[in-house]
C-alpha positions, 0 to 999 in steps of 0.5 A: 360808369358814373363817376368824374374820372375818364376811363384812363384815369379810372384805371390808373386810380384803381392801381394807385389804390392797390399801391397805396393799400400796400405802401401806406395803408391808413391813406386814402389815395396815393397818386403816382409818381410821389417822391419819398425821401426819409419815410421813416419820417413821415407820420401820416392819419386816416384818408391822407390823399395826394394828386401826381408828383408830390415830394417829400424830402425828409430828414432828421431826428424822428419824426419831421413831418406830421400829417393829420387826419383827412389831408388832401394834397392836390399834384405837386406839393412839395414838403422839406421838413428836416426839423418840423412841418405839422399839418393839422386834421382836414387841410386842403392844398392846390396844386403847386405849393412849396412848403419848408422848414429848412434853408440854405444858409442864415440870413438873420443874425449871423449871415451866410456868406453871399460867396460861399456856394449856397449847397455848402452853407449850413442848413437852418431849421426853423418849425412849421405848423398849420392848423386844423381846416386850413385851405392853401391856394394853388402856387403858395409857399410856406417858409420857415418859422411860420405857423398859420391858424386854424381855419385859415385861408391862403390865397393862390401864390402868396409867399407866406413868411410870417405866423397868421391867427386863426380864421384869417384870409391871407394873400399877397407877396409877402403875405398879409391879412387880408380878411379875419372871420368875425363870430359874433356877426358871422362874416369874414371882415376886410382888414385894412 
């Protein structure tokens, strides 16, 4: 057998690959266990792959969540879209990543109550996309509102709460620039 996987994991990708030929045909590889909820919401492209345990919870009105074309979630990756979360064509995630275009409550114009149990405050929605060739670090967290450009690149742990250009390096809690890809010269710059 040459091949990167132990004779166990073998095994178990041979059913993941049965499973995921019934259940989501277009789709690369499933992995066991994957927590769906609301599937008639999802919308997924070719060679969509995904590591143990991941976790969609999806809501609302047709389709919440979009994914394109060759995505690779590694184990854990964990989706709310209850309004909209679009993830472009050839995106890489880590492991351990919390992406989500709902929160429990509002904490901008008006507020949310701090007295009020945060299961009973309204849900506020705000859309989520990410372009084509993203990269997402291990432990990274996606909020509400953010749309992250093509190219990007977002470093292990970063706590993503604004919307980001293309081709930029991202990093940080709350994150920032910290590198933009320059054309003309065919390097990533430091942004100061």
């Amino acid at each position: 057998m040459n091949n990167q996987y132990s004779l166990g994991e073998f095994i178990s990708n041979c059913l993941f690959l049965a499973y995921t030929k019934i259940r989501f045909p277009k789709a690369r590889l499933v992995r066991l266990p994957f927590y769906l909820r609301g599937g008639k919401h999802l919308q997924y492209g070719e060679g969509f792959t995904t590591g143990y345990g991941c976790r969609f919870d999806l809501s609302g009105e047709g389709v919440t969540l979009v994914i394109g074309n060759n995505c690779k979630l590694n184990d854990r990756v964990h989706i709310v879209a209850h309004q909209s979360v679009i993830i472009g064509d050839n995106v890489l995630m880590a492991s351990g990543i919390f992406i989500s275009d709902t929160s429990h409550g509002s904490y901008a114009e008006t507020p949310s109550s701090p007295s009020q149990h945060p299961d009973e405050r309204c849900l506020k929605t705000c859309p989520v996309k990410i372009g084509d060739n993203v990269w997402i670090g291990e432990g990274v967290c996606i909020l509400p509102g953010v749309e992250i450009g093509e190219g990007c690149v977002i470093g292990a742990n970063a706590v993503v709460t604004k919307s980001f250009p293309k081709n930029t390096i991202i990093g940080g809690n709350p994150a920032r620039t910290l590198k933009q890809w320059d054309a003309n010269t065919l390097k990533w710059n430091r942004v100061m």
